[in-house]
C-alpha positions as CSV (number, residue, x, y, z in Angstrom):
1,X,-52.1,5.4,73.5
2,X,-54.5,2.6,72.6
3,X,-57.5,1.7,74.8
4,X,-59.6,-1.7,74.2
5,X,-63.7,-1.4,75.3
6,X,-63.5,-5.0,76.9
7,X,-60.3,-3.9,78.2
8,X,-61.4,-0.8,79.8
9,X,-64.6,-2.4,81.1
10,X,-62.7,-4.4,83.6
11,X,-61.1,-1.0,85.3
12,X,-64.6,0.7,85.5
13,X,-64.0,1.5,89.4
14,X,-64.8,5.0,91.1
15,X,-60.6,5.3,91.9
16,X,-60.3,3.7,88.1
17,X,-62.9,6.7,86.7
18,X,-60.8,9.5,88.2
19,X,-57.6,7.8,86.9
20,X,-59.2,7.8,83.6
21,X,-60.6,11.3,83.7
22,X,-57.4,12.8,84.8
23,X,-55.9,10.9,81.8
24,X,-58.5,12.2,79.0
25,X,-58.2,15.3,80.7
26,X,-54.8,15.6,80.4
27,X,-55.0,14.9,76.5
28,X,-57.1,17.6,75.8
29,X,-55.4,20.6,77.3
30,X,-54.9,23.9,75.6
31,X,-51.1,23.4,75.8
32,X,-49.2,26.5,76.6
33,X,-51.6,29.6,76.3
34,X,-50.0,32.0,78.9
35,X,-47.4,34.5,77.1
36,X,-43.8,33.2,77.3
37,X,-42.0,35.9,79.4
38,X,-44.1,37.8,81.9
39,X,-47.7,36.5,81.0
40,X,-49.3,39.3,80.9
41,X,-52.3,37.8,78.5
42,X,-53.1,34.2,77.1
43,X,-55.1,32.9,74.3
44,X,-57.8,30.6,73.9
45,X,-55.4,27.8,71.0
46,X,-52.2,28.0,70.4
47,X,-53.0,25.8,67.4
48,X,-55.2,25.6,65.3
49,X,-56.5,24.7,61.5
50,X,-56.8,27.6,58.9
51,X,-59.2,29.8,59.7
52,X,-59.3,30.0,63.0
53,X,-60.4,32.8,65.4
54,X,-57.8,33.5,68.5
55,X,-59.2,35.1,71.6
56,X,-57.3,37.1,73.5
57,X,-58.1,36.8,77.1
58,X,-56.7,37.8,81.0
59,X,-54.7,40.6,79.7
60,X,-53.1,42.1,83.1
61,X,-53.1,45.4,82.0
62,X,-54.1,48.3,78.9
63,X,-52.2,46.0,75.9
64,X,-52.0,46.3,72.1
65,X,-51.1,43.2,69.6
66,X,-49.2,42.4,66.9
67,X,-50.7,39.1,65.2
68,X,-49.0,38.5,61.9
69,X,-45.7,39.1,62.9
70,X,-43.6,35.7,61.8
71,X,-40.3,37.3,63.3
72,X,-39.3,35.4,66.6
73,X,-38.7,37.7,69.1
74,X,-36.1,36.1,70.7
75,X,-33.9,37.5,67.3
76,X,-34.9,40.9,67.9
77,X,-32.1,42.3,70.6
78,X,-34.2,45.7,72.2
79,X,-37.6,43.2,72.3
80,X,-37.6,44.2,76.4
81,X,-36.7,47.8,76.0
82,X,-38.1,48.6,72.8
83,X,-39.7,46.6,71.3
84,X,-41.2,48.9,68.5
85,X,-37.7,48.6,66.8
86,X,-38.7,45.4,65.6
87,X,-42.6,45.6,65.8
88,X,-44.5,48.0,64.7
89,X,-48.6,47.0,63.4
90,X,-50.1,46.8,67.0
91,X,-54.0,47.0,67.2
92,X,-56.1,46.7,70.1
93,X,-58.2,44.1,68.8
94,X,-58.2,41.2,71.1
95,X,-59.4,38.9,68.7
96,X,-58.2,37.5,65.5
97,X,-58.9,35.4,62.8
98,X,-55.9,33.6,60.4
99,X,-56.3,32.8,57.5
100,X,-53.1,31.6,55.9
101,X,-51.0,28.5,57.7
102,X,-47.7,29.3,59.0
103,X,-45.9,30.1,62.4
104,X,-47.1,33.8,63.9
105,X,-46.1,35.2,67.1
106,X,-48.4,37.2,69.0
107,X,-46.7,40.3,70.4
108,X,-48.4,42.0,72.9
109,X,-47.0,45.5,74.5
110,X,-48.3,47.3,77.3
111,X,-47.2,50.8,78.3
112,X,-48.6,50.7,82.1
113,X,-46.4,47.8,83.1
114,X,-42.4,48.4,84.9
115,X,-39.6,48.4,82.3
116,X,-38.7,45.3,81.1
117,X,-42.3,44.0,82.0
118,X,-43.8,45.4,79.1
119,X,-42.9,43.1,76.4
120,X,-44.3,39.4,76.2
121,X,-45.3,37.1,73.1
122,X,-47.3,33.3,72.2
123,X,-46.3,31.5,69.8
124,X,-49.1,30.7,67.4
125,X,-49.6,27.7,64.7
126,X,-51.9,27.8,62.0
127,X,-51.9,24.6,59.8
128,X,-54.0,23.3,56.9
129,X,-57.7,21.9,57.8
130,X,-56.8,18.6,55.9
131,X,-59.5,16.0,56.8
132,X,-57.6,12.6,58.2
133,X,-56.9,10.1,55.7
134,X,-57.9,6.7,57.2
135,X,-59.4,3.3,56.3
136,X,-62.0,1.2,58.3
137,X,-62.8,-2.6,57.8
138,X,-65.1,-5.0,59.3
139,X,-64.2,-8.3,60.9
140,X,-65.8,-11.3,62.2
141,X,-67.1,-10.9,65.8
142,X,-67.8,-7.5,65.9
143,X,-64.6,-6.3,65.5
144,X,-63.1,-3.2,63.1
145,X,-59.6,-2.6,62.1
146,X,-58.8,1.2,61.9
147,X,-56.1,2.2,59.7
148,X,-54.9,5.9,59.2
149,X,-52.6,6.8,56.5
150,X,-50.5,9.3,58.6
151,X,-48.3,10.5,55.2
152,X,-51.4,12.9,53.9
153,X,-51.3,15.4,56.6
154,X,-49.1,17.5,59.2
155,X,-50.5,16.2,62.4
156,X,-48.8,14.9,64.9
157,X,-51.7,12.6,66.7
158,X,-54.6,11.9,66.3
159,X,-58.1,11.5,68.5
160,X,-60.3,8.6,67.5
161,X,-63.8,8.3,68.7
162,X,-65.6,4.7,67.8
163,X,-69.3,5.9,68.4
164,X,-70.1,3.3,71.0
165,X,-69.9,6.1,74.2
166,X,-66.0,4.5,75.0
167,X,-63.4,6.8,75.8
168,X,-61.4,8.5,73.1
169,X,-58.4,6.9,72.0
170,X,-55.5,8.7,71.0
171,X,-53.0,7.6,68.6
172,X,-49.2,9.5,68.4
173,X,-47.4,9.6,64.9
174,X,-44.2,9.0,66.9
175,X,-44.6,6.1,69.0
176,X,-47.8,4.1,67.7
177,X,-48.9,2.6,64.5
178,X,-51.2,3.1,62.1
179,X,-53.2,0.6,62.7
180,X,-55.9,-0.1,65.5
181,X,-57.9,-3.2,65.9
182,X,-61.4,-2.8,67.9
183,X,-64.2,-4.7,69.0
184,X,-67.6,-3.6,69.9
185,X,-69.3,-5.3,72.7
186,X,-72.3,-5.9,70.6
187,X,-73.4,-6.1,66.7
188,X,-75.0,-2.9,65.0
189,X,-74.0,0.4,62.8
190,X,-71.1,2.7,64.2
191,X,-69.5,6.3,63.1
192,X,-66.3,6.5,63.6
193,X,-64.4,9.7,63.9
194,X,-61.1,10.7,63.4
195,X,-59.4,14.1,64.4
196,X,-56.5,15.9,64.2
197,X,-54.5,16.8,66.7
198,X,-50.6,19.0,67.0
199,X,-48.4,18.9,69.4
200,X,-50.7,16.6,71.3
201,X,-53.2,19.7,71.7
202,X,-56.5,19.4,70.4
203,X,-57.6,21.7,67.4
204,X,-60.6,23.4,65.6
205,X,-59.8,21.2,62.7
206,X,-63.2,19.1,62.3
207,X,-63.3,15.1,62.6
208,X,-64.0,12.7,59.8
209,X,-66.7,10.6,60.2
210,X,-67.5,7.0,58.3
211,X,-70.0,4.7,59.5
212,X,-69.6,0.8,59.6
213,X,-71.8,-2.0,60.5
214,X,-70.2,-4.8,62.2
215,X,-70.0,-8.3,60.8
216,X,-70.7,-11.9,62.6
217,X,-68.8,-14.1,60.4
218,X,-66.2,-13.4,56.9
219,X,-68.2,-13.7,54.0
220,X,-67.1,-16.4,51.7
221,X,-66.3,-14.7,47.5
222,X,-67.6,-16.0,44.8
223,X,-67.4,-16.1,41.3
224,X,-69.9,-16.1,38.4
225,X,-68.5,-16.0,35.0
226,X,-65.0,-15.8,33.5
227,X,-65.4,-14.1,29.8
228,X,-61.7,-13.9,27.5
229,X,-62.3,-10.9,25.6
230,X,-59.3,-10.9,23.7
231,X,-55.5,-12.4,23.7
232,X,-54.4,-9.9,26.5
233,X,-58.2,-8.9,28.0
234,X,-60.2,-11.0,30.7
235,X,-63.4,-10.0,32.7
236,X,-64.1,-11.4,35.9
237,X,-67.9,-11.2,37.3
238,X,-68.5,-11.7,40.8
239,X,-70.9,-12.1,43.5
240,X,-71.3,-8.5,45.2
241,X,-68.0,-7.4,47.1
242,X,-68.7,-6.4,50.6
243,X,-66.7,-2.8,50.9
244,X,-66.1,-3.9,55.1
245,X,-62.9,-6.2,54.0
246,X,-60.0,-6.2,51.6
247,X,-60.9,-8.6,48.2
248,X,-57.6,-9.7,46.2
249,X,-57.9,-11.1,42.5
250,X,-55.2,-13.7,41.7
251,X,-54.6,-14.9,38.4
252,X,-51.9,-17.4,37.5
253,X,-50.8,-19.0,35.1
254,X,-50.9,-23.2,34.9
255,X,-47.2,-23.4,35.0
256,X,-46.7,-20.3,37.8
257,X,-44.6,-18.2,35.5
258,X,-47.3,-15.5,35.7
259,X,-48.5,-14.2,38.2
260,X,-51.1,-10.8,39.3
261,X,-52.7,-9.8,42.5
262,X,-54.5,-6.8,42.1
263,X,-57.0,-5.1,45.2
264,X,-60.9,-5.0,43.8
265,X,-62.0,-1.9,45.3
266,X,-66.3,-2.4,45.7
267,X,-67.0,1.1,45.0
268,X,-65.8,1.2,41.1
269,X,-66.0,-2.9,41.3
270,X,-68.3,-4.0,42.9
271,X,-69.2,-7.3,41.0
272,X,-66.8,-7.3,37.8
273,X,-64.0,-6.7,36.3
274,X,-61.4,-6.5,33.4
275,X,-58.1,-7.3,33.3
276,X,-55.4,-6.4,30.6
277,X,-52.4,-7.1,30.8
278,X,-50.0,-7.2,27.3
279,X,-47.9,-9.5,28.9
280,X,-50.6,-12.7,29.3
281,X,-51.9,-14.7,26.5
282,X,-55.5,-15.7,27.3
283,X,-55.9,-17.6,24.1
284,X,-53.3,-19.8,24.0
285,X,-52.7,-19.9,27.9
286,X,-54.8,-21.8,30.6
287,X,-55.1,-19.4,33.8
288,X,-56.3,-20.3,37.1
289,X,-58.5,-16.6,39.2
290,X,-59.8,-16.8,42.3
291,X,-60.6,-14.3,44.6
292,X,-59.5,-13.6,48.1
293,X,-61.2,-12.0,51.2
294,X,-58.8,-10.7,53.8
295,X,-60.2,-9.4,57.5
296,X,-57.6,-7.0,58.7
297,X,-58.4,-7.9,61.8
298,X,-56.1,-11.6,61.7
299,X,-55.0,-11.3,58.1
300,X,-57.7,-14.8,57.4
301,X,-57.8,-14.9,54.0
302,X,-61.2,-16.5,52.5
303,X,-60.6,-17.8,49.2
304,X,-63.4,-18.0,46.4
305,X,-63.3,-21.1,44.1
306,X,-60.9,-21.5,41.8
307,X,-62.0,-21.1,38.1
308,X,-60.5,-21.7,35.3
309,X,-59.8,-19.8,31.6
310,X,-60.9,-21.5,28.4
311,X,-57.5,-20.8,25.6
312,X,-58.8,-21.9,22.2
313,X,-57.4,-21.5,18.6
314,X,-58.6,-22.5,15.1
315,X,-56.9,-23.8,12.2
316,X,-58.1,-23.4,8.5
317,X,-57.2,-25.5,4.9
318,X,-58.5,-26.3,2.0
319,X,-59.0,-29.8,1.7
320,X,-59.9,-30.5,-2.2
321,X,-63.2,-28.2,-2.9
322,X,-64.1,-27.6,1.1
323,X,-62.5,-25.6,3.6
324,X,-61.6,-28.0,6.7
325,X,-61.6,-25.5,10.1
326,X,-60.1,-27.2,13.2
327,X,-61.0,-25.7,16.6
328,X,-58.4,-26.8,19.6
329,X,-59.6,-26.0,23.6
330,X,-57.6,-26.6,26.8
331,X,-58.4,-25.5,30.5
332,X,-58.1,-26.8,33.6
333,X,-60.0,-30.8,34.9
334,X,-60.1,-29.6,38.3
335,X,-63.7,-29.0,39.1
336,X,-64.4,-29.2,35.5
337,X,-67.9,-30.4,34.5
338,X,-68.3,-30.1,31.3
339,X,-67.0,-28.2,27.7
340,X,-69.5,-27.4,25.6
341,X,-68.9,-25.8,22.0
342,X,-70.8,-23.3,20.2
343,X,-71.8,-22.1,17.2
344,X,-73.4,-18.5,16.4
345,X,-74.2,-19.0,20.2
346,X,-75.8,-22.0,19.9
347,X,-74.6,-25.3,21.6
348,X,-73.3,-28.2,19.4
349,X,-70.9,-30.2,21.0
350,X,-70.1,-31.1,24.5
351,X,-67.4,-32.2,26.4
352,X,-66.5,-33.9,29.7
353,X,-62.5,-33.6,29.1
354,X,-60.2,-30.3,29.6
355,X,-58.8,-31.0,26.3
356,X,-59.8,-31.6,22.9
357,X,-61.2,-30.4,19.7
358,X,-63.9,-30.2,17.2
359,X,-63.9,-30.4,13.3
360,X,-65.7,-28.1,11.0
361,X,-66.3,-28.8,6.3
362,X,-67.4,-25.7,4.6
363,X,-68.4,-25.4,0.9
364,X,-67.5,-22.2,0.4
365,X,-65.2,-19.6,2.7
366,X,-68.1,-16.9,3.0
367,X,-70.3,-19.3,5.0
368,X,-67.6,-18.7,8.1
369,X,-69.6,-18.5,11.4
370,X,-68.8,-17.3,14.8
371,X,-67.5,-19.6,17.3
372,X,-66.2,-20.4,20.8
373,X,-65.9,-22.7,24.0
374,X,-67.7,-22.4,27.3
375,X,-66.1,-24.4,30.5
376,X,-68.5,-25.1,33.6
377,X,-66.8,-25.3,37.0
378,X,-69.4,-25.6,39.9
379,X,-71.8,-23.1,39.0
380,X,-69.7,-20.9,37.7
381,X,-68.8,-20.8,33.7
382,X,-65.2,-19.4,31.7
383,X,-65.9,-18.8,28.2
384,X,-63.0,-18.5,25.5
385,X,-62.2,-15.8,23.4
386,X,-64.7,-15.8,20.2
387,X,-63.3,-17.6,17.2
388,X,-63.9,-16.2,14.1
389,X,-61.5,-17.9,11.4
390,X,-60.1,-15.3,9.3
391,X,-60.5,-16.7,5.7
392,X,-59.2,-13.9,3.6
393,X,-56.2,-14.0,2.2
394,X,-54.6,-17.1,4.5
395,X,-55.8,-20.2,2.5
396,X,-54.3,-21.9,-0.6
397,X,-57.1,-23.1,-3.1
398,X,-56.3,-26.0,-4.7
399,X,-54.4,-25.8,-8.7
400,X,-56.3,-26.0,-11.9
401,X,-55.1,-29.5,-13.4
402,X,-55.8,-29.4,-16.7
403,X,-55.7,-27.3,-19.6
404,X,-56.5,-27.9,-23.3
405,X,-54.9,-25.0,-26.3
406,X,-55.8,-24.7,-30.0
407,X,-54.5,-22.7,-32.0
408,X,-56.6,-20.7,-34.2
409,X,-56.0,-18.7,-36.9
410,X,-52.6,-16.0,-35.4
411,X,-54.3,-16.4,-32.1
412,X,-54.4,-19.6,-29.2
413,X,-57.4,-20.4,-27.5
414,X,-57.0,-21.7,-24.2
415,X,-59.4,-23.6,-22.0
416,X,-59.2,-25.2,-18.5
417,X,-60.9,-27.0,-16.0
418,X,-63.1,-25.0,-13.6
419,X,-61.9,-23.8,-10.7
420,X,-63.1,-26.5,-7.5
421,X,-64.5,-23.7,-5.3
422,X,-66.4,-20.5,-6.3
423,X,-64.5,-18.0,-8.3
424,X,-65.2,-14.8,-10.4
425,X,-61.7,-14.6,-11.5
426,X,-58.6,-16.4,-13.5
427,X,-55.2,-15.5,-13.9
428,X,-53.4,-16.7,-17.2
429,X,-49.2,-17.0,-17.2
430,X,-47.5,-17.3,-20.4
431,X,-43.6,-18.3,-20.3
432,X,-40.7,-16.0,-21.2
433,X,-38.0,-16.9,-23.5
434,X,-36.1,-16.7,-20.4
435,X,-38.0,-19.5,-18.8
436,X,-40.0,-16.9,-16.8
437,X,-43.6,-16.8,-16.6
438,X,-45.8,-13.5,-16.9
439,X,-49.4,-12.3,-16.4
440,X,-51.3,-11.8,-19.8
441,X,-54.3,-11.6,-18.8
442,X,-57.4,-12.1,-16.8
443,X,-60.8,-14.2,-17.3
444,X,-64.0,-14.2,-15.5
445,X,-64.5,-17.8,-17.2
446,X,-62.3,-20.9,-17.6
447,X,-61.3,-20.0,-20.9
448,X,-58.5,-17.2,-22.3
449,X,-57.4,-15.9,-25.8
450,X,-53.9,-15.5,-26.5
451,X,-54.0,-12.8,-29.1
452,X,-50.0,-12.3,-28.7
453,X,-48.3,-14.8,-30.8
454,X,-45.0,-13.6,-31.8
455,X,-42.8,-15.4,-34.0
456,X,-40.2,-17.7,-33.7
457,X,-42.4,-19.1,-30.9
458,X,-42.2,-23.2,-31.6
459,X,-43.9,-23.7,-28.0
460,X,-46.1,-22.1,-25.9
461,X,-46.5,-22.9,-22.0
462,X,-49.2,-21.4,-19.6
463,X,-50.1,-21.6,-16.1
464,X,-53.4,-20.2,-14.2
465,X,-53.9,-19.1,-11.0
466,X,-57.4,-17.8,-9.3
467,X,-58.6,-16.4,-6.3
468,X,-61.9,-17.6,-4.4
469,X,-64.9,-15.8,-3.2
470,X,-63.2,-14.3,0.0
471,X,-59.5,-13.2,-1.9
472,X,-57.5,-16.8,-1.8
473,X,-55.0,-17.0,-4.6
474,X,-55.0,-20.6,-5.7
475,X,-51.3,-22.4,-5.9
476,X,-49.9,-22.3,-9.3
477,X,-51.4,-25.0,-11.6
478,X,-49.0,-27.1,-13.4
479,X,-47.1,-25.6,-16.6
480,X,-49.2,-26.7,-19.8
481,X,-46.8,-26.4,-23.2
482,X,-48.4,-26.7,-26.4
483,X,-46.2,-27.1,-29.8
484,X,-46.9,-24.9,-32.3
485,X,-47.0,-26.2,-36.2
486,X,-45.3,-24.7,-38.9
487,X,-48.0,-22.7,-41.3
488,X,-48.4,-24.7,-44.5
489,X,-50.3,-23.2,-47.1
490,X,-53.6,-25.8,-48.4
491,X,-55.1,-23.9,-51.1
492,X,-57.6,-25.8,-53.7
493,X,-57.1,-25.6,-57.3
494,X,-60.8,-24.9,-57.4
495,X,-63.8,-23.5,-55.3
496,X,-67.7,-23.4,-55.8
497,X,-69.2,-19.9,-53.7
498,X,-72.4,-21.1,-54.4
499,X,-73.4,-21.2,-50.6
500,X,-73.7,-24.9,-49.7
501,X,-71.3,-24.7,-47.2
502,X,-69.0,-26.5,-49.2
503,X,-66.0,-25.1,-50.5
504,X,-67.4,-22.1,-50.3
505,X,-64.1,-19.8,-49.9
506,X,-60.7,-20.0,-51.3
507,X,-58.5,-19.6,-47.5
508,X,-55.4,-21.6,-47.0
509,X,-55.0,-24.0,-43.9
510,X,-54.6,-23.3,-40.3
511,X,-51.2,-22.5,-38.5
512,X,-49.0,-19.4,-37.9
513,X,-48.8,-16.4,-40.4
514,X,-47.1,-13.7,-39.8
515,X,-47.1,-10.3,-42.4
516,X,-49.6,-12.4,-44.1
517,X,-51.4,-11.1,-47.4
518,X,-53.6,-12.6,-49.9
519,X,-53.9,-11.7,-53.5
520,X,-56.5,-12.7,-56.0
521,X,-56.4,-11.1,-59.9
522,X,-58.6,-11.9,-62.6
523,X,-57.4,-13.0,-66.2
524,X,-56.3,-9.5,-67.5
525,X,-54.0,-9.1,-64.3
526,X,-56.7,-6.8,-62.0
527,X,-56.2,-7.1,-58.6
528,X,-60.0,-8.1,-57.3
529,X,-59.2,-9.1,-53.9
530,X,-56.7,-8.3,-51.5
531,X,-56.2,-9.6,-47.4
532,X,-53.9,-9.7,-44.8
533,X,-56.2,-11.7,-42.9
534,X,-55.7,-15.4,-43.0
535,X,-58.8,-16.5,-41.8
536,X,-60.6,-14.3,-44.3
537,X,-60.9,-16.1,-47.9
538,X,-61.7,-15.0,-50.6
539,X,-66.0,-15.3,-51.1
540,X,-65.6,-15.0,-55.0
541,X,-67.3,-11.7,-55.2
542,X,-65.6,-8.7,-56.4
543,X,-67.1,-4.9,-55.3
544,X,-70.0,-6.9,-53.8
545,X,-70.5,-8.6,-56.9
546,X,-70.4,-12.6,-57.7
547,X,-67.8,-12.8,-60.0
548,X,-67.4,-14.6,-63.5
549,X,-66.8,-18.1,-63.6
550,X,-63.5,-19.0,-65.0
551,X,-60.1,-19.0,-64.2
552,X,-58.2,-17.1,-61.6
553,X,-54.4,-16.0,-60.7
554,X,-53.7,-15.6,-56.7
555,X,-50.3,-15.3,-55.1
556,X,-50.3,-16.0,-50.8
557,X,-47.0,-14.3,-48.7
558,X,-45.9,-14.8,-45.0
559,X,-44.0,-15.8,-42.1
560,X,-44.7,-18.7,-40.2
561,X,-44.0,-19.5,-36.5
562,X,-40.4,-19.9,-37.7
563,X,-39.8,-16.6,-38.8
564,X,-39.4,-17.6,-42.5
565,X,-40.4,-16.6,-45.5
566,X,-42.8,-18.2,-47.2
567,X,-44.6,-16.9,-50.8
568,X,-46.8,-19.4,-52.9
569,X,-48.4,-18.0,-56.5
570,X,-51.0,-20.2,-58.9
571,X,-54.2,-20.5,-60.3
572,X,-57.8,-21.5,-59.5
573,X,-61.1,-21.9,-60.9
574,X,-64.2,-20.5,-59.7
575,X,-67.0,-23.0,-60.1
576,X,-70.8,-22.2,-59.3
């Protein structure tokens, strides 16, 4: 049964007071407190919420009770003639306190009564003292909109007391809902209490107050700031929510295909919040939020602004010796002010389009800043995600293009041109018989010895590779092939070790020698010099020695880059 103030007002007669009286009256009753059969005694509750004392009281004669007995007596067959069959821990206590819910049924026996008077019994509930579950909200004009969740507990009905000196209101599980629209007759703070009640009789169980202060008018939402903390993370900040009404976030996507409503509860948010969701893309998708506040009153939904997300990406590539970084932004033109970009926080560029993008040149990968985007709608602002291009390991450095080899004594010296952008570190490739290339080695300078000739080789091919400062490995540089000349021996007839520089050592020319030895023996046939070294000539010294001018025998053996054999004898003269 629902009763309106501004309805009841208009029934406020003397006949209309005792009407009413008779009605509250009858709500309140103590339901059914004389024994069943005879009633020889009655109790003060039949009901009642654990722990609750029961008074025994107008007990027509000398009586003794059994009150945890959960047997009904109306199963036990001599209950009337002897009921101690069935019963049997009577007290004469006339007052009880349960603990425990459950059914019980108060046997009470009396020995002074006629046969078949003696017996008689009250039913007795106990439930669980569970405060009622229930919602209130403020609406415009001084209204409130009561709602009671009536799955979290066992009552049956329930008495509802505004705090403005109305009547009591009762609401009944069965037949009413839930919900309860009121209005004050004028503005101000109220406590609201809500208890109870089974079987339509009221109980010990204790009300549950909350207090709520009326409103005039719906306030309007607002918000401050959207912030994209990461591809699947948004926070939302917010003007303070008022905890009287129901707030709903909405975010959708630009083309509708996503959609979430989710109920901002003031208490834990009362002016932001953060949003994941693994299915929304904030970086690469444009998302309208607004927020929505709802009087339960009408169901008038107030709607904040409508602000938009900020999805921005970067692009990086090496363009010659400089890293080119492209930064692309998209959002929403409705009520769009202005874009402005930034850099390390700092404001560079800005923007009066929902679209567009911005264009950084850096020398050298490690000087990578800290970027993003930053929309104004109104006076709120929606900031993108930070951009901070990852520059390890994703870029291609541009190739070495040229490369200069000499061969040099067995070994073949290469050198290239620097790397374009700061490096510590060169990779040289040498080429396989197969046609495959290997690593041979590495170089913290644009040049590389190839100490590995092997022979048969008529052309050797390279390539080089690097990384830059931040772990980029450079594309391949072209293959460089250098022909290799057969070893021809160039030995003089004569030499003068007289330390000039001129002629000063008997060595034979440069190219490929393989299992190379030198011999030099004087004029009796004593070996005085002995090498396997090419590039080591014989200084015309013997045990440290200058030796005798004169005439000399020498014989040269080896295999050039051909594999062949090759052995060469003669004479020379020493000349100082």
């Amino acid at each position: 049964m629902k009763i309106d103030a501004k309805a009841l007002s208009k029934f406020i007669t003397p006949f209309g007071v005792l009407i009413l009286l008779l009605f509250v009256l009858s709500n309140h009753v103590s339901g059914q407190t004389q024994s069943q059969l005879t009633a020889n005694f009655e109790v003060d509750h039949v009901i009642g919420c654990a722990p609750f004392t029961l008074n025994i009281t107008n007990v027509k004669a000398s009586t003794q009770f059994d009150y945890l007995n959960t047997t009904d007596p109306n199963n036990c067959s001599t209950f009337q003639q002897d009921p101690g069959q069935c019963f049997t821990n009577f007290q004469a206590e006339q007052q009880f306190e349960y603990t425990q819910p459950g059914v019980y049924y108060v046997i009470g026996i009396s020995q002074s009564l006629p046969n078949g008077e003696q017996s008689d019994y009250i039913k007795i509930t106990v439930i669980e003292a569970i405060e009622p579950t229930y919602n209130v909200f403020a609406c415009a004009n001084n209204e409130v909109f009561l709602d009671i969740d009536f799955t979290q507990d066992s009552y049956d009905s329930y008495s509802i007391d505004f705090g403005d000196g109305s009547p009591i209101q009762t609401i009944d599980k069965a037949t009413d809902s839930n919900e309860l629209p009121y209005t004050y007759a004028t503005a101000g703070n109220y406590n609201i209490t809500v208890q109870g009640l089974a079987s339509g009789n009221a109980t010990n169980c204790s009300g549950f107050t909350k207090s709520i202060t009326t409103l005039d008018s719906s306030p309007t939402p607002v918000i401050n700031r959207l912030e994209v903390l990461g591809a699947t993370t948004l926070e939302i900040n917010y003007e303070s929510l008022d905890s009287r009404i129901v707030h709903t976030l909405m975010i959708e996507s630009e083309d509708g295909s996503q959609t979430e409503l989710i109920t901002l509860d003031p208490s834990t948010n009362p002016t932001n919040y953060t949003y994941t969701n693994s299915n929304f893309d904030f970086v690469n998708t444009v998302y309208s939020v607004k927020i929505e506040s709802t009087t339960q009153c009408d169901n008038t939904a107030i709607p904040s602004e409508t602000v938009h997300t900020v999805a921005a990406q970067s692009n990086s590539a090496y363009v010659n010796s400089d890293i080119q970084i492209d930064f692309d932004f998209s959002s929403n033109s409705n009520g769009l002010t202005q874009m402005q970009f930034y850099e390390n926080s700092s404001p560079q560029e800005t923007f009066t389009t929902n679209t567009g993008s911005v264009q950084r040149m850096l020398s050298n990968c490690t000087l990578v800043e800290s970027y993003y985007f930053e929309a104004t709608f109104g006076a709120a602002t929606s900031k993108s995600a930070p951009i901070i291009p990852d520059l390890s390991g994703t870029l291609s450095p541009p190739a070495i293009q040229s490369m200069d080899g000499e061969l040099v004594n067995a070994t073949f010296e290469l050198e290239f041109n620097e790397a374009p952008v700061g490096t510590s570190n060169y990779t040289i490739y040498k080429k396989n018989p197969d046609d495959t290339f290997s690593a041979i080695g590495t170089s913290s300078s644009p040049e590389f010895t190839d100490t590995n000739l092997k022979s048969g080789q008529l052309e050797l091919c390279y390539t080089v590779v690097y990384e830059d400062d931040c772990g980029n490995t450079s594309e391949m540089s072209p293959e460089f092939c250098f022909p290799l000349s057969v070893g021809t021996i160039r030995l003089p007839n004569a030499f003068t070790p007289n330390g000039d520089g001129i002629n000063d050592t008997f060595t034979v020319g440069d190219g490929v020698f393989i299992n190379f030895q030198m011999q030099i023996f004087d004029r009796w046939g004593n070996l005085i010099f002995n090498s396997t070294n090419p590039s080591l000539g014989w200084d015309g010294s013997y045990n440290g020695t200058p030796a005798s001018i004169g005439g000399y025998a020498y014989r040269v053996s080896f295999q050039d880059a051909g594999n062949t054999t090759i052995q060469q004898t003669g004479t020379l003269v020493l000349i100082r």
